[in-house]
N, C-alpha and C positions, 0 to 999 in steps of 0.2 A: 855724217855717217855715210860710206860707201856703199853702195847698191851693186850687185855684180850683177850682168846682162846674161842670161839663163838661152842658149841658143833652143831657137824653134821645136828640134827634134828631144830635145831634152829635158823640155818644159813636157811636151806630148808625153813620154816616158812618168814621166813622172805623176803627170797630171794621173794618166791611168794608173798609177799605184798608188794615188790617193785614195781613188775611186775603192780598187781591190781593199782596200785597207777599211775602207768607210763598209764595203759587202760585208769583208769578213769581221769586223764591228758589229755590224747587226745582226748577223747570223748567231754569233756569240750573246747576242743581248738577246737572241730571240731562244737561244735554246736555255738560257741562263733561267728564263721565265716562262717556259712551255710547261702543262699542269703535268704530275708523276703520273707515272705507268700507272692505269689500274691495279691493285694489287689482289693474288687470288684468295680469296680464304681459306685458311689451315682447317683440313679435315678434323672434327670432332673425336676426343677421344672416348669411345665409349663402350660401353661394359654387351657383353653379349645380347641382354635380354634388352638393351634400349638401340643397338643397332637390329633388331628386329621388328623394333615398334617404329624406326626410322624410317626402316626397307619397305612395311606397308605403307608408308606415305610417300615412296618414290617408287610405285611400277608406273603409273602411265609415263609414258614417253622412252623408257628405259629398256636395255635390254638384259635384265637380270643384275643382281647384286650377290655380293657374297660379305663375309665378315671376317675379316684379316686380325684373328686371334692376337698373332705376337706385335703388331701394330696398333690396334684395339680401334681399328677403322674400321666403317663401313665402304666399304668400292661399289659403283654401281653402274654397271657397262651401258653407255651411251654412242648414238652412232652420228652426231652431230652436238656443235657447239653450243646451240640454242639450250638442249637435254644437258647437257655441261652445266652452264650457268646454274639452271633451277634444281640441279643435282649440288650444285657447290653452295650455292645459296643457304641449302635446307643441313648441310655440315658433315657430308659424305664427301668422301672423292672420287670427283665422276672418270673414268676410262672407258676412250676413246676405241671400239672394238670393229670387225670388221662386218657382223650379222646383226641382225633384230630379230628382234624375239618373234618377231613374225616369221621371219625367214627358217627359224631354226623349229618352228611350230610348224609351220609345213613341211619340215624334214621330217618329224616326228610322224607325220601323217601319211608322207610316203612310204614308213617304214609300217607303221599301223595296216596299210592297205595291200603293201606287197610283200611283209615280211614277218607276220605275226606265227612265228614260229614257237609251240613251247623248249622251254628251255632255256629262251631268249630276253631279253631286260632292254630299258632305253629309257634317258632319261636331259634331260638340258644341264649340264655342267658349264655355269656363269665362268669359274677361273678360265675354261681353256676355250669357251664362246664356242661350242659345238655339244653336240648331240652325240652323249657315247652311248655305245651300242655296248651290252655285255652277252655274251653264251658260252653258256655252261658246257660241261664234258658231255651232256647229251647228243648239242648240235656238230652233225657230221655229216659228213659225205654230200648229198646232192642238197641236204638241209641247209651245209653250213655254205656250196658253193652259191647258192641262191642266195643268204643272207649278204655273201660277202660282195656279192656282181650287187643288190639293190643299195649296201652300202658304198659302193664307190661311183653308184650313179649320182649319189647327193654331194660330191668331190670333200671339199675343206669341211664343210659344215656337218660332217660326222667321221667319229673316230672307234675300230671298232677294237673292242678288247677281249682275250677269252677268262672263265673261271674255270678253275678244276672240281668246281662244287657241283652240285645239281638245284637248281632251283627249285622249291615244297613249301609246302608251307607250313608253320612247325606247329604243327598239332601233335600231339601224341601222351605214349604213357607217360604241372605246371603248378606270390600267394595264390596254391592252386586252387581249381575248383573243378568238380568232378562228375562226371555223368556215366552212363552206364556203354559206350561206346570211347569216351574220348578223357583225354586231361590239357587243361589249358591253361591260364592264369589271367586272374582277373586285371582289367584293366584301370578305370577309374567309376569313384562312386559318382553318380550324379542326382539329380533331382527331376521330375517329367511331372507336370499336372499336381505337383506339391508332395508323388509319393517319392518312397528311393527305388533305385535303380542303378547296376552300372554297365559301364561300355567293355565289351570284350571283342574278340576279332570276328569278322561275317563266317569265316567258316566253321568257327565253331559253334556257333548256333546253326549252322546249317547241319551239324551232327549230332547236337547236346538240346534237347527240349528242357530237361528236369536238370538243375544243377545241387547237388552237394558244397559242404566246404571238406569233408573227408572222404575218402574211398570207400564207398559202400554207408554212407552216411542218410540221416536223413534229407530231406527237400531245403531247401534254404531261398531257390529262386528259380522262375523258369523262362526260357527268353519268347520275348513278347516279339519280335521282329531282326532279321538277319539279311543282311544281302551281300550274295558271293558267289561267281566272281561279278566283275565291272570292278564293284567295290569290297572294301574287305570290312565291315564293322556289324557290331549285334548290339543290342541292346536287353537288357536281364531283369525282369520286376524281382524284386526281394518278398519273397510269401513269408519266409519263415522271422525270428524274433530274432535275429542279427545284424549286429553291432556297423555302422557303415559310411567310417568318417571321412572327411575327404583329406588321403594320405596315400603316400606309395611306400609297401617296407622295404627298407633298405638291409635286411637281414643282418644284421649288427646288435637288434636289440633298438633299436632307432628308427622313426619316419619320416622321410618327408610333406608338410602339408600344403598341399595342392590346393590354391583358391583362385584359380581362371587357366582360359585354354588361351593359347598361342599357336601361330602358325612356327614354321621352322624358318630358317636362313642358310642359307650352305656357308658354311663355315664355322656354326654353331657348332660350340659344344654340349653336349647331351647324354644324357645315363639312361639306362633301361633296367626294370627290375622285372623278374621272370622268376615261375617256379621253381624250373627245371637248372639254370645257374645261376639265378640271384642276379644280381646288380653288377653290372659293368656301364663300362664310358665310350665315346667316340665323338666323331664329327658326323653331319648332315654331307653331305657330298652334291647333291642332287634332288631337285626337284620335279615335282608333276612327272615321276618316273613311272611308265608302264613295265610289268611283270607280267610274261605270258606262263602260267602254270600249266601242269599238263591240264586243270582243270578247269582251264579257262584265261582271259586275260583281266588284269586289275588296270586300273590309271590312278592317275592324281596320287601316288605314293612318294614317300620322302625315303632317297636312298640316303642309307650310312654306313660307316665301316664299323659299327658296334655288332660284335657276336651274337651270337642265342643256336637254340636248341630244341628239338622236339620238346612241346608241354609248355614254349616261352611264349607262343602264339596269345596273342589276345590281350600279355602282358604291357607296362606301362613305359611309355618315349617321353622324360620329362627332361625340366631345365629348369630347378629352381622350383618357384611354386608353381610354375605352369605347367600344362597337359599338353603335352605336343603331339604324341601319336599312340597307336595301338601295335604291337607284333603282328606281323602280316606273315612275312616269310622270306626265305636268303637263301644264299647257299653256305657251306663252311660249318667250323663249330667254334666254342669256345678255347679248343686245344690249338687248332693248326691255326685260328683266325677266319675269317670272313666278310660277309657283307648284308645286311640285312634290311630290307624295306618296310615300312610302318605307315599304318592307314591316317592320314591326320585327324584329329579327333576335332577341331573347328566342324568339319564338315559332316561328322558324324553327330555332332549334339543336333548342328541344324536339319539335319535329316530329321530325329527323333523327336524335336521343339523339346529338348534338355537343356540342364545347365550342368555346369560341376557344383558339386555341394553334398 
């Protein structure tokens, strides 16, 4: 067998493209059996009322959630990857935003301090991770130039919008009930110390001591405690021998039965039944939204683009069997459309050590 003599320079050559060869061998064996990407987990599909019972188990660390209807995901704005994780974990999809809810909490509170105009609305909108400011056709001239110089001292983290409504709150000539000054509509039946009793809005019990169920009717119930403004809720002992199930009418002929309270989620959807136009739909938009009325300012309100009307005040913000809020007050009506704020009723049972029932 003949051996061919391989010159010096070309043994070298060679040698070193063994080498390369033997690198890119291992490299190849080393990525062939390197472990897979972590993989992220697929956000949970879920129905309105269980991305809400989700969302109160994801505030700490977060900065706001909302509920993406057509997607049927919970989103819950995070400002680091850590908040990620233990947002993806629990089967939401966490997004990566630019503020914390701290940051946009103290936006609120510069506007609270230097810009509590009536007329004026403010509230944390998770979709767009800012603080929208609303005012009504009231605010003008030296009112609206002062709102508009404090809103762009806070730069990105507030955005401001006008209405052509005027912000009230809808009391007036409401399932109503009835007093010798006002008409409102009942909220939800609850139970207090084993008697009945139910919730309607603070300012109407701040005008209505004796309530009716008809105009000019006898006694049926008289409110035992109201607070308004700060906040907007009342609470009604039943005196007289009437019927007080826990239901909201959907005026059809039909009821819904209400058996627990829930907080809201911005992107919930939600009905509201009212004396004055009955039952309509919307979404939550906005939470812990203050309302400055001319008669004072409210907080902790759930903003949404569902209608009402004078007499709708005090009426029922539900989702299914649950009590979400009480009619506080908007601007707009049920014709041209509007937007309307509602006191959450969680916060109102625990005020009054009620339940629903």
């Amino acid at each position: 067998m003949k051996h061919r003599r391989i010159p010096h320079r070309r043994a070298v050559l060679a040698g070193a493209g063994a080498l390369a060869l033997a690198a890119t061998a291992t490299v190849t064996l080393a990525n062939a059996n390197a472990a897979p990407a972590p993989t992220v987990p697929k956000p949970l599909k879920l129905t309105s009322a269980a991305a809400t019972t989700l969302a109160s188990q994801l505030k700490s660390g977060t900065a706001g959630a909302y509920y993406d209807a057509q997607a049927k995901k919970l989103v819950v704005n995070v400002v680091d990857e850590t908040a990620a994780k233990a947002v993806r974990a629990k089967g939401a999809q966490a997004r990566l935003v630019k503020h914390s809810l701290a940051q946009l909490d103290a936006a609120r509170q510069t506007l609270k301090s230097k810009a509590t105009i009536p007329g004026t609305a403010w509230g944390v909108d998770p979709v767009s991770n800012k603080v929208v400011v609303t005012a009504d056709r009231t605010v003008k001239g030296a009112k609206l130039d002062r709102l508009t110089k404090v809103a762009r001292s806070l730069g990105d983290k507030v955005e401001l919008r006008h209405s052509q409504g005027v912000f009230k709150p809808f009391i007036g000539g409401g399932d109503a009930i009835w007093g010798d000054s006002a008409r409102c509509s009942l909220g939800f039946n609850v139970v207090k110390d084993g008697q009945p009793y139910f919730l309607t809005a603070g300012h109407c019990g701040n005008a209505v001591k004796s309530w009716s169920d008809t105009q000019g009717g006898s006694e049926i119930a008289t409110t035992e405690a109201s607070t308004f403004p700060g906040h907007d809720y009342s609470i009604v002992k039943y005196t007289g021998n009437t019927d007080h199930p826990s239901e909201v009418d959907l005026y059809n002929g039909s009821t819904q039965k209400i058996t627990k309270a829930a907080d809201a989620t911005v992107g919930e959807k939600v009905q509201r039944s009212g004396s004055t136009t009955q039952v309509h739909d919307g979404t939550v938009k906005a939470l812990n939204a203050s309302v400055n009325y001319q008669e004072g300012t409210v907080d902790g309100l759930i903003q949404t683009d569902v209608c009402a009307e004078p007499g709708d005040s005090g009426g029922a913000l539900f989702d299914g069997e649950s009590a979400v809020g009480l009619t506080s007050g908007g601007s707009g009506d049920c014709t041209n459309g509007g937007e309307t704020f509602f006191q959450p009723v969680p916060e109102a049972l625990s005020a009054y050590g009620a339940q629903i029932g």
